[in-house]
Backbone as CSV, one residue per row, in Angstrom:
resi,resn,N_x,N_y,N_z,CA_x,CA_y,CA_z,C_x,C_y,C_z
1,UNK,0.850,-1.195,0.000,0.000,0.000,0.000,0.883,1.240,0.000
2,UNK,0.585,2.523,-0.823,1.810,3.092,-1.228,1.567,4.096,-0.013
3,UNK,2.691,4.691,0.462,2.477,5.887,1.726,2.050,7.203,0.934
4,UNK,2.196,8.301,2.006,2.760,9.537,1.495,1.224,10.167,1.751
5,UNK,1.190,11.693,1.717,0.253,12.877,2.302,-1.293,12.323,1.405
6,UNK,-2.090,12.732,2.215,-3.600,12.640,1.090,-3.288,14.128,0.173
7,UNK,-3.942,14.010,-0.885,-3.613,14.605,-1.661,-4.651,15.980,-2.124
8,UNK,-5.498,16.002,-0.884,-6.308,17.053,-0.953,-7.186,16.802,-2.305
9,UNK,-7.811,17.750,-2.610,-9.202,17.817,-3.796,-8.290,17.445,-5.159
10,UNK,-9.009,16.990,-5.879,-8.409,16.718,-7.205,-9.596,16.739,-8.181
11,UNK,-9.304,17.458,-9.630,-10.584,17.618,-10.328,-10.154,16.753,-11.560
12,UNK,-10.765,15.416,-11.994,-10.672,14.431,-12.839,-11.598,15.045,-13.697
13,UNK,-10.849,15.035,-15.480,-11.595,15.278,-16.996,-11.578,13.867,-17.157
14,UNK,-12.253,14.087,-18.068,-12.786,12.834,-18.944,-11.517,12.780,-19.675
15,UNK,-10.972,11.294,-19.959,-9.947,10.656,-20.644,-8.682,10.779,-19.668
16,UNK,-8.750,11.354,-18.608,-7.754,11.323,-17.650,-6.996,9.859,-17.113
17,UNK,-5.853,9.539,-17.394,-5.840,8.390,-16.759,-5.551,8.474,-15.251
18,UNK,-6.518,7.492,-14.602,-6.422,7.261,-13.058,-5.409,6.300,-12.795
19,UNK,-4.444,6.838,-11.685,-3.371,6.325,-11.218,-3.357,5.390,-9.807
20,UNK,-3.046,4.534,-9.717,-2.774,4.060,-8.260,-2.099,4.942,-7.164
21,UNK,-1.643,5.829,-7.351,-1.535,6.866,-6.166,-2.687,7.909,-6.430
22,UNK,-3.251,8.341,-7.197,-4.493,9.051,-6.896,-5.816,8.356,-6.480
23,UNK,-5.765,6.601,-6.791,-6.848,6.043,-6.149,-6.303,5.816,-4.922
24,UNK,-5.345,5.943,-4.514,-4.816,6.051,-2.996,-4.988,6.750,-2.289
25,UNK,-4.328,7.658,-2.915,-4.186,9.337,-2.068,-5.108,10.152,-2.166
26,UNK,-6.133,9.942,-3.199,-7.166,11.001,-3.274,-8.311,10.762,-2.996
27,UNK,-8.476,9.252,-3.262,-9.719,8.267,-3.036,-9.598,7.691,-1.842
28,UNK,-8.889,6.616,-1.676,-9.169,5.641,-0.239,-8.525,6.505,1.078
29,UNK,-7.312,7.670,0.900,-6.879,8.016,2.086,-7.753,8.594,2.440
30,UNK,-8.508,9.658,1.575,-9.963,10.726,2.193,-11.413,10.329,2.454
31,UNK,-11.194,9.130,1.914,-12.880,8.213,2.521,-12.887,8.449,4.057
32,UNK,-13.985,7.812,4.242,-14.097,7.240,5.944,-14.354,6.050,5.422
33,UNK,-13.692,5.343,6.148,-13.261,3.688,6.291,-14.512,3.492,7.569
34,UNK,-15.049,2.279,7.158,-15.889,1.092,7.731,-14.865,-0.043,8.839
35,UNK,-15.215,0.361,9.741,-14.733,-0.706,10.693,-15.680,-1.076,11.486
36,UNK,-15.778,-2.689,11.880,-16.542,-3.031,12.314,-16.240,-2.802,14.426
37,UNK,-15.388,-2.063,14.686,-14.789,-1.825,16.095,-13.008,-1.189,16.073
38,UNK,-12.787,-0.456,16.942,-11.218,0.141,17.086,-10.844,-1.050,16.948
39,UNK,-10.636,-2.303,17.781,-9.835,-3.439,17.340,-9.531,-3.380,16.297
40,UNK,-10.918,-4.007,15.716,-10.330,-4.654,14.076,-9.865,-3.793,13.325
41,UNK,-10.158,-2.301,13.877,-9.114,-1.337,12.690,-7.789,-1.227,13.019
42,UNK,-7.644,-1.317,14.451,-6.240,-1.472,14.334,-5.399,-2.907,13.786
43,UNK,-5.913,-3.822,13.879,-5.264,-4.840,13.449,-5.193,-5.366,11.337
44,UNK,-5.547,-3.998,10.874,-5.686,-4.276,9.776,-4.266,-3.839,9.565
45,UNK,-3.384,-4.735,9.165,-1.946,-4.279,8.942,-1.965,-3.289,7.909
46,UNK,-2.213,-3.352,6.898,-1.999,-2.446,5.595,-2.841,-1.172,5.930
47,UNK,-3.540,-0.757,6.932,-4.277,0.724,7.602,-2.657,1.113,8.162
48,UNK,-2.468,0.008,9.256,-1.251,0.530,10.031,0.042,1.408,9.528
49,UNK,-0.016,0.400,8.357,1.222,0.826,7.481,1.204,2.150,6.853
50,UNK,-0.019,2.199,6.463,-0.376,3.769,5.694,-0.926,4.471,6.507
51,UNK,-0.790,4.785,7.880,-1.738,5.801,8.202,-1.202,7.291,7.764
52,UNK,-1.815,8.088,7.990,-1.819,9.297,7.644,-2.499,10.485,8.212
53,UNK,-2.186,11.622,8.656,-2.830,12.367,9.382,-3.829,12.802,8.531
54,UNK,-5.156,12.766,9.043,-6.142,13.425,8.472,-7.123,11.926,7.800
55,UNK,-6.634,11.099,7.801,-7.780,9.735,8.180,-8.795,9.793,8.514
56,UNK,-10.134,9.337,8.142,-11.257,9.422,9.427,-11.672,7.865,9.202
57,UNK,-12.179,7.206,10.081,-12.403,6.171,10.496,-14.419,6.199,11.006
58,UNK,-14.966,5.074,10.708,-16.363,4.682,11.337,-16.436,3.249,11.868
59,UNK,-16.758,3.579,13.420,-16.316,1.956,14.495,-18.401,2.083,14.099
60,UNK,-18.504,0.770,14.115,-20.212,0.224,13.955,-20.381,0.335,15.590
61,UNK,-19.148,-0.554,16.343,-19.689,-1.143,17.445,-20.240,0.393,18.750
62,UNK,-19.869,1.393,18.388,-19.818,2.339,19.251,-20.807,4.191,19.091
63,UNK,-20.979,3.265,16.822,-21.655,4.369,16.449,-20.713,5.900,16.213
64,UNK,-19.987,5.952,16.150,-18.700,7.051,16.629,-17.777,7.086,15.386
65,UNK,-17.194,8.327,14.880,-16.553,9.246,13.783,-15.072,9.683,14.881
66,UNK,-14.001,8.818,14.117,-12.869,9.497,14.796,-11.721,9.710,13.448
67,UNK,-10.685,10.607,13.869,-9.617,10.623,12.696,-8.102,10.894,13.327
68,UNK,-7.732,10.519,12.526,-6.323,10.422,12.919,-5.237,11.565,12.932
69,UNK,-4.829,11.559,14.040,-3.961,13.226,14.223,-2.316,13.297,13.990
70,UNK,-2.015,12.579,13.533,-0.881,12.059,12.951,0.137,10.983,14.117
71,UNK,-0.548,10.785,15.372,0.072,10.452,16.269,-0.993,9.039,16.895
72,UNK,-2.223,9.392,16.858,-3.340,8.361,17.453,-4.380,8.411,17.037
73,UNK,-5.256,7.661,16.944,-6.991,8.454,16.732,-7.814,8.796,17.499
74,UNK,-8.495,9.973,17.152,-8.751,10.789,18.185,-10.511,11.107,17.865
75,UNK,-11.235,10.838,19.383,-12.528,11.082,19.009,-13.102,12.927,18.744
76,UNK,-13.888,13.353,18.218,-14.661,14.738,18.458,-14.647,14.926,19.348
77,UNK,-14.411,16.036,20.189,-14.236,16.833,21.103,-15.788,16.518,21.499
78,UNK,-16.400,16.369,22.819,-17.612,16.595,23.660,-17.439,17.332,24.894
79,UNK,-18.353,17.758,25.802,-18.209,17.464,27.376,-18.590,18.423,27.699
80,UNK,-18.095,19.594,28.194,-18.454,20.604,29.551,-17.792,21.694,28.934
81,UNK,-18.245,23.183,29.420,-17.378,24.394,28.685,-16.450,23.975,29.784
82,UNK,-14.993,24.723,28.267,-13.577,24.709,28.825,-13.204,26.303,28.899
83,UNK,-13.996,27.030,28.357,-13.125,28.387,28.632,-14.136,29.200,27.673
84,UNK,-14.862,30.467,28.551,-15.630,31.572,27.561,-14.595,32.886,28.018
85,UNK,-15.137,33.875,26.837,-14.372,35.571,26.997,-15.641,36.345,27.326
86,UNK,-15.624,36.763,28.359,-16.777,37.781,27.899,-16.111,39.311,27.467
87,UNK,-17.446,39.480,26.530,-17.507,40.739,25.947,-17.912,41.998,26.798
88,UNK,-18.364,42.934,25.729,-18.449,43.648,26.626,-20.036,44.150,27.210
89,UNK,-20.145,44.327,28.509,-20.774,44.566,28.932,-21.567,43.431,29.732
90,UNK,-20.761,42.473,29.243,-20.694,40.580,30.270,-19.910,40.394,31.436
91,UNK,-20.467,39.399,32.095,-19.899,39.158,33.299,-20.156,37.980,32.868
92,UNK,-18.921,36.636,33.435,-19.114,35.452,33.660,-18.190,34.741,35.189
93,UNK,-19.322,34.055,35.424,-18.703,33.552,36.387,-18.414,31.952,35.953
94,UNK,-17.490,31.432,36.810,-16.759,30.182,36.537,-16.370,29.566,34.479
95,UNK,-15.759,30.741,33.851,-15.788,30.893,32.706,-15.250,28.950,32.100
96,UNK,-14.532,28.487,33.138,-14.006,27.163,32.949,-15.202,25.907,32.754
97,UNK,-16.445,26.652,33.000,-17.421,25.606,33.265,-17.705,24.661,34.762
98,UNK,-18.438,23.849,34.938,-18.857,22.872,33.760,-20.092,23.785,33.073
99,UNK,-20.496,24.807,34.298,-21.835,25.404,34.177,-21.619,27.277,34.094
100,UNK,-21.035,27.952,33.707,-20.936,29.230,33.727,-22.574,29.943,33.825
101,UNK,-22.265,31.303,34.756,-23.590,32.111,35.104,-22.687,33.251,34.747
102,UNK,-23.459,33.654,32.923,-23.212,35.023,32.663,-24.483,35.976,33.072
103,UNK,-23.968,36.998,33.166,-24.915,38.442,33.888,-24.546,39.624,32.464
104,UNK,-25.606,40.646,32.590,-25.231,41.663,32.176,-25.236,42.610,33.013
105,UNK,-24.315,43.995,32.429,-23.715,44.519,33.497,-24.865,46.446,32.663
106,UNK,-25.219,46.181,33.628,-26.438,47.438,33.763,-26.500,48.712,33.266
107,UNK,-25.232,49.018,33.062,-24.837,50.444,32.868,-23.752,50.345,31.231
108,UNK,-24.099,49.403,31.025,-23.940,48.737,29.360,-25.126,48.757,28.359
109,UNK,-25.151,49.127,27.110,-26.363,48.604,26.546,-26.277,47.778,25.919
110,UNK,-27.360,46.807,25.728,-27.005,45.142,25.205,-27.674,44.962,24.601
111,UNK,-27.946,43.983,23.684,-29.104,43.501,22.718,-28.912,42.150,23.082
112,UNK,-30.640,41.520,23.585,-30.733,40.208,24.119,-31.694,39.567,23.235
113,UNK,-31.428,38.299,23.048,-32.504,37.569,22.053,-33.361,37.255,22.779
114,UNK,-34.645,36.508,21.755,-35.722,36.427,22.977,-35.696,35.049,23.720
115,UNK,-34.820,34.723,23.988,-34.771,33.884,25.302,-33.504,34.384,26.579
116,UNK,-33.484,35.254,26.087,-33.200,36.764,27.533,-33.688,37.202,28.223
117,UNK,-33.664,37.450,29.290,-34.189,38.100,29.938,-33.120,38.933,30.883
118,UNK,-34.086,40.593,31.504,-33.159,41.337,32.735,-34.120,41.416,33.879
119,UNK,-33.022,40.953,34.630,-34.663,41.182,36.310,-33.505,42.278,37.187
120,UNK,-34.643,43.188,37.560,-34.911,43.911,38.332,-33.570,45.171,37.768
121,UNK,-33.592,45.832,36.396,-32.934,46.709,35.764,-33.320,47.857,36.137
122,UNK,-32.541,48.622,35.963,-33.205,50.418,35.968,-33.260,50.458,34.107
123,UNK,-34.503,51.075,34.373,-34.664,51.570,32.892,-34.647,52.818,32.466
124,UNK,-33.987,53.736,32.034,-33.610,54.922,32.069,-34.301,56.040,30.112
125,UNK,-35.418,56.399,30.605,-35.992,56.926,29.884,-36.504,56.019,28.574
126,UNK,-37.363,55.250,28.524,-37.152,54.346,27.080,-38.335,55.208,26.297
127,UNK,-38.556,54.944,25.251,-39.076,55.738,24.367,-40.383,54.636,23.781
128,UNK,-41.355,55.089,23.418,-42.504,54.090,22.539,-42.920,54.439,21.974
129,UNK,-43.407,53.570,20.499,-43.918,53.843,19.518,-45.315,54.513,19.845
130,UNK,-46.031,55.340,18.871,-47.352,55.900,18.704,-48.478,55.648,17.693
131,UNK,-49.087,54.788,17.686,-50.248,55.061,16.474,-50.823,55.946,16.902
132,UNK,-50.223,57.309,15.963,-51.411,58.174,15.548,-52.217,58.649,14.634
133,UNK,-53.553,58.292,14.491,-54.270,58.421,13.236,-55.279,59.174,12.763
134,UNK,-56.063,60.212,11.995,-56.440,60.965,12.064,-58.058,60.252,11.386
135,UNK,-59.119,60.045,12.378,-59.405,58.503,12.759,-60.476,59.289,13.682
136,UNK,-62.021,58.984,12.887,-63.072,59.217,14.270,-63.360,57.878,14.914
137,UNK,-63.155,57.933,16.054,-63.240,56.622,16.884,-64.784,56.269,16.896
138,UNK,-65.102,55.374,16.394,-66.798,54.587,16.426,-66.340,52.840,16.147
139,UNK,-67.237,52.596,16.452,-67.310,50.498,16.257,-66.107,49.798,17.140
140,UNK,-65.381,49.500,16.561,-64.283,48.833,17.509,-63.078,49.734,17.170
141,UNK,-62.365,49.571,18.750,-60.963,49.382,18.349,-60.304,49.195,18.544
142,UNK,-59.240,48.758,18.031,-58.336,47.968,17.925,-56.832,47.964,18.496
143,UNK,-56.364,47.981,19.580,-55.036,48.390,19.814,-54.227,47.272,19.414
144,UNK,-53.466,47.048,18.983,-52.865,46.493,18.463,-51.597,46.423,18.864
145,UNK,-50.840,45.473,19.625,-49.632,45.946,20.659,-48.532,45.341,19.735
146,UNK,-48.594,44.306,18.796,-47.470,44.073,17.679,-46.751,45.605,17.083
147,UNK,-47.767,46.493,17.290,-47.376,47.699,16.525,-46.977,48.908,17.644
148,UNK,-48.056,48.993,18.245,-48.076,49.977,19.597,-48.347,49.726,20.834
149,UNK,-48.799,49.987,21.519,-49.186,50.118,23.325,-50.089,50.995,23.184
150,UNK,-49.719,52.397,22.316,-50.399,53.337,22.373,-51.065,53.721,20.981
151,UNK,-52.250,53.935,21.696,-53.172,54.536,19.811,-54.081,56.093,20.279
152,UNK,-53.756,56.757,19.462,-54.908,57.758,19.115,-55.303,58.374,18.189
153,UNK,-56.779,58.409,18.538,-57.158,58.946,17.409,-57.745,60.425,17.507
154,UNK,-57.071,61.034,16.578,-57.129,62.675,16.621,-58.224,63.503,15.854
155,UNK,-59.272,62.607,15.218,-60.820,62.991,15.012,-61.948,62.795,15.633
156,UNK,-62.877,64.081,15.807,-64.181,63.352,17.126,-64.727,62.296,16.713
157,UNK,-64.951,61.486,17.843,-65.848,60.686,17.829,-67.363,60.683,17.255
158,UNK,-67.405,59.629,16.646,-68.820,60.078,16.440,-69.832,58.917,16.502
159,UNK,-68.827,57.766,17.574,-70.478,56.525,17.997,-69.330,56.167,19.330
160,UNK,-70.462,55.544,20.131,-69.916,54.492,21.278,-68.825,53.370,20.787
161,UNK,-68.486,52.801,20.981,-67.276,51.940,20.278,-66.634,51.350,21.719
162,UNK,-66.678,49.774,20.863,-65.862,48.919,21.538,-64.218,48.521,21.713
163,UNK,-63.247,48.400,22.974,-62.362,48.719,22.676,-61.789,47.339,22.757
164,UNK,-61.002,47.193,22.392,-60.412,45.826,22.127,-58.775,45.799,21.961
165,UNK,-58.297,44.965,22.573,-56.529,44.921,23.130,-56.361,43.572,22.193
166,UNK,-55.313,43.406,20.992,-55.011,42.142,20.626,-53.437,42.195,20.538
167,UNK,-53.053,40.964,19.764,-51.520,40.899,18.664,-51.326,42.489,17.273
168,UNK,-52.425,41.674,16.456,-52.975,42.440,15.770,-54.094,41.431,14.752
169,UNK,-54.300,42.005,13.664,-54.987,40.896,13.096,-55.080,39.469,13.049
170,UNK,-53.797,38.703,12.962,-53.422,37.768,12.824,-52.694,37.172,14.077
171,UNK,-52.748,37.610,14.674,-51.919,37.222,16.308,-52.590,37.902,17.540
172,UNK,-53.278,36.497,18.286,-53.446,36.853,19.461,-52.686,37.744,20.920
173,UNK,-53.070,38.249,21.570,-52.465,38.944,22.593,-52.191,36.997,22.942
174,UNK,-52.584,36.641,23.242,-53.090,35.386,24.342,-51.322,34.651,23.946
175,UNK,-51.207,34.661,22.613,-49.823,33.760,21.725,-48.665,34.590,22.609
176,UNK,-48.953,36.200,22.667,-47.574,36.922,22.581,-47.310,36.593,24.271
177,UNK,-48.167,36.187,25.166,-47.905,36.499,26.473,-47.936,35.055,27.587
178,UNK,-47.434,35.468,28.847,-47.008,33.906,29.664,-48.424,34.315,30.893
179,UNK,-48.254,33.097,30.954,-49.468,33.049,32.304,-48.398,34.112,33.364
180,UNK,-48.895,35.346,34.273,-48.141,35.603,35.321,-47.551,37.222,34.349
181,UNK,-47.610,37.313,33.066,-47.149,38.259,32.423,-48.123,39.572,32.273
182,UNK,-47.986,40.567,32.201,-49.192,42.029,32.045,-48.251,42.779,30.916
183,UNK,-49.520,43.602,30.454,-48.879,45.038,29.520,-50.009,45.817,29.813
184,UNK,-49.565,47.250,29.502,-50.270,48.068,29.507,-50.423,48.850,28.040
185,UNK,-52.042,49.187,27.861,-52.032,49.710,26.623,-52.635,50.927,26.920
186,UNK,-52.664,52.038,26.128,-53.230,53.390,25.885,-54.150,54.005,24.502
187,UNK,-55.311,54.540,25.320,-56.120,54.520,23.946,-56.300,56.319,24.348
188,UNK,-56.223,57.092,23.326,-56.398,58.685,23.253,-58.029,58.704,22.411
189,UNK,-59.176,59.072,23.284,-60.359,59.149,22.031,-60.593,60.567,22.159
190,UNK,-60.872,61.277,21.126,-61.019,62.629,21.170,-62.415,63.096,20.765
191,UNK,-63.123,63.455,21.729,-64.799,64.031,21.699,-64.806,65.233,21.450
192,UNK,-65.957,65.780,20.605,-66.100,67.383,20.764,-67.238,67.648,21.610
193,UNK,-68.479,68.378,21.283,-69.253,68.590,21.634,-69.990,67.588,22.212
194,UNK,-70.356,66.346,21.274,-71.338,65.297,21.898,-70.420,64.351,22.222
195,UNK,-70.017,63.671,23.272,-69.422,62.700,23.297,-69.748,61.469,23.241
196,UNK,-68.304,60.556,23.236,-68.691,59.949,23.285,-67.658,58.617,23.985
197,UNK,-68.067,57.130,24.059,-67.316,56.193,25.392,-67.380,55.340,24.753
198,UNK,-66.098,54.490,25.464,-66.175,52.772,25.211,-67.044,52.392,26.118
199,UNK,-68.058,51.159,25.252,-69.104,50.998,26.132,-69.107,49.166,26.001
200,UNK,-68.084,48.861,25.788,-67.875,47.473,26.074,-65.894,47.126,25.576
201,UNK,-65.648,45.753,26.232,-64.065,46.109,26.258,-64.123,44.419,26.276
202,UNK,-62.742,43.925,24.952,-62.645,42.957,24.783,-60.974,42.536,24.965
203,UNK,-60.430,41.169,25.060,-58.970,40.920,24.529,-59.001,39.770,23.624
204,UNK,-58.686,39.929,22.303,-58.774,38.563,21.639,-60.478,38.994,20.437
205,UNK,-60.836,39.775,20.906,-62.428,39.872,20.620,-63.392,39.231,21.357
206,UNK,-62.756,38.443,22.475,-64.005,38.372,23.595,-63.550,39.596,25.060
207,UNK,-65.271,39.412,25.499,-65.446,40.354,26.282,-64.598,39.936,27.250
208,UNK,-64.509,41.245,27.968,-64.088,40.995,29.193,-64.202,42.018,30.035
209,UNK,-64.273,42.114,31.386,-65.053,43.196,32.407,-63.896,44.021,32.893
210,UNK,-63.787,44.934,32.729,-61.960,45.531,33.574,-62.939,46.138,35.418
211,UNK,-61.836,45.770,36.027,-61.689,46.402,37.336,-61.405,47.848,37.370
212,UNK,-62.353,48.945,37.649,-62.047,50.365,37.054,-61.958,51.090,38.746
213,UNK,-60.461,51.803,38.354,-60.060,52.848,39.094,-61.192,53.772,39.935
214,UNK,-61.430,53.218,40.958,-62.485,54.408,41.577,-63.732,53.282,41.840
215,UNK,-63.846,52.206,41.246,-64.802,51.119,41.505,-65.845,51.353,40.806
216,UNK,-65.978,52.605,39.804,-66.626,52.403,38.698,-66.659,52.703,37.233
217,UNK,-67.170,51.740,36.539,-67.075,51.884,35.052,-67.829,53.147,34.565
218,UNK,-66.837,53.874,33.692,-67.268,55.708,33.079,-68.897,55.114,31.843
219,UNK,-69.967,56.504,32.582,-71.078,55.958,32.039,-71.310,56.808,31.200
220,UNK,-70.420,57.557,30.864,-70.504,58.952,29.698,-68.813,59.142,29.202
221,UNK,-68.786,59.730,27.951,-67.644,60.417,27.708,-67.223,61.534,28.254
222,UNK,-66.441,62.400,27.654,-66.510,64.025,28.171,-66.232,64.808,27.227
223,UNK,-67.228,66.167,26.744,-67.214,66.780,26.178,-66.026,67.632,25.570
224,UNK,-65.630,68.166,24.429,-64.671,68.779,24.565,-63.257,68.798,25.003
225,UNK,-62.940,67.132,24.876,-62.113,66.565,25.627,-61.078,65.400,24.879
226,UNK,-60.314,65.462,25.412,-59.591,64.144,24.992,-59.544,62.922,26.394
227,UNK,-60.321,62.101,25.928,-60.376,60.873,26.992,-59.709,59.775,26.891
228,UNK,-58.783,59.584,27.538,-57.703,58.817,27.632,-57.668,57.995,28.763
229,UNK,-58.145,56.395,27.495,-58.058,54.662,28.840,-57.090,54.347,28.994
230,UNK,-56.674,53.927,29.915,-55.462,53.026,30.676,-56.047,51.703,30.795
231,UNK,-55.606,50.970,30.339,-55.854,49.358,30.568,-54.627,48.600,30.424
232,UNK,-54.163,47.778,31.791,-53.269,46.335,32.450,-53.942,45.424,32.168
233,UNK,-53.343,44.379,31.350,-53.810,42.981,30.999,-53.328,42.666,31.764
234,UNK,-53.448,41.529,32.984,-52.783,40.987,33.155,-53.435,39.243,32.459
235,UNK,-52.434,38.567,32.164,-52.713,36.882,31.860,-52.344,36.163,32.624
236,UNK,-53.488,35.403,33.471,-54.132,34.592,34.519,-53.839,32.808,34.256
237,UNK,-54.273,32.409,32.935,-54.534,31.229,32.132,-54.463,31.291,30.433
238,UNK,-54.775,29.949,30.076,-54.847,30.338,28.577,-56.056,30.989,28.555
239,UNK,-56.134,32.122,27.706,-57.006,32.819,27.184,-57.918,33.423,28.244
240,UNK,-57.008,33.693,29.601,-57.585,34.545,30.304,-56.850,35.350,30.994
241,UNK,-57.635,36.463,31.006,-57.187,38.003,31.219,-58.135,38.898,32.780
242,UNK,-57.520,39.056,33.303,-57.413,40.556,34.263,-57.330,41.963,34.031
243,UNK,-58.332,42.603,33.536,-57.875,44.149,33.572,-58.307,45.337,34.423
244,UNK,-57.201,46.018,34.575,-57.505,46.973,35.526,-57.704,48.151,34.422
245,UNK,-58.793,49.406,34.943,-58.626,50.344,33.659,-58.778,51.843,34.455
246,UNK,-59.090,52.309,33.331,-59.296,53.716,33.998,-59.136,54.635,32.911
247,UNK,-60.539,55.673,32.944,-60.507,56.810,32.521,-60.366,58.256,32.677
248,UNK,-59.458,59.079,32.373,-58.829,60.021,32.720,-59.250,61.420,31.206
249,UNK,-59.814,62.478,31.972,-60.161,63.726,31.137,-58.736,64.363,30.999
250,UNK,-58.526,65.065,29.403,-57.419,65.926,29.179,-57.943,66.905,28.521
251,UNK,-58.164,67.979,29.032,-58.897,69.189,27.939,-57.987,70.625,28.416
């Protein structure tokens, strides 16, 4: 069996003649070889004779991919972290493993994916989006928290209208949130002369009763006014909700 380096990639034309060192070196050294167990591969004399760094080998009995490092064969690396860096604005503790507890460091700004989380942060001025639409509030509507928290609409009213907290069209509030989780949304309705109120309140498009500030639900709008709801979801169960609300005059 002839020795010498594998011979890395090789690009064969048609009419090329194939050589016994390129079916060697290019073909059988860069396969993975079938062994039925480490034994029997080691005892295949003519493997022994040719080994070569960069070999890979397949044992049946163990299920397992190993290759040869020019010295032994050597399995894939597994096991426990051996060593992290943190970046910046990281903290790690026991960086050696088996189990490292990274932190972020507060007075850093970070971008966390969504299986991140920060408990108990200072949040220092954050900013939120606005739907504002020039929009007489009547029939339903719709806050839509995929987009905003906050909606208003900056034309009078001109019917009673139902208010309703979702995803948005296509996505439930109920999908975006954990049992034990709340948001708060904001609705701006703007009355002139005749006013006018939300006179029923849904999440999902079913009803639901909010707990109102003062112990009672507003039985009129207010004239001349901009009336502005506060409503806390909180989520209880699947597809159930807690809200606290409250209506507040701005004129």
């Amino acid at each position: 069996m002839p020795l010498g380096a594998n011979a890395g990639y090789h690009l064969f034309n048609t009419g090329d003649v194939l050589t016994a060192a390129q079916v060697q070196n290019n073909l059988q050294n860069q396969s993975i070889m079938f062994f039925a167990s480490a034994a029997a591969r080691d005892a295949s004399s003519p493997l022994t004779a040719a080994l070569t760094e960069g070999m890979f080998c397949y044992l049946a009995d163990t299920n397992t991919t190993q290759f040869y490092d020019g010295a032994a064969w050597q399995s894939f690396g597994t096991g426990d972290v051996t060593g992290l860096t943190a970046g910046s604005g990281i903290t790690i503790a026991s960086p050696g493993g088996p189990v490292p507890t990274i932190s972020i460091d507060t007075a850093t700004t970070v971008s966390l994916t969504a299986s991140q989380t920060l408990t108990n942060k200072t949040l220092t001025s954050p900013k939120e989006t606005v739907d504002r639409t020039a929009t007489a509030t009547a029939t339903t509507v719709n806050v839509d928290v995929v987009t905003s928290s906050v909606k208003i609409h900056t034309l009078p009213a001109t019917a009673n209208f139902t208010l309703n907290v979702r995803g948005n069209s296509s996505t439930t509030l109920d999908s975006l949130m954990a049992v034990g989780e709340q948001l708060t949304v904001v609705f701006e309705c703007l009355n002139g002369a005749t006013p006018y109120y939300a006179t029923a309140y849904q999440v999902d498009g079913n009803a639901v009763t909010p707990k109102w500030l003062g112990g009672s639900a507003p039985a009129a709008g207010n004239a001349n006014s901009s009336d502005v709801y506060t409503i806390t979801v909180v989520k209880i169960g699947a597809g159930s909700f807690t809200c606290l609300a409250s209506l507040n005059r701005f004129a």
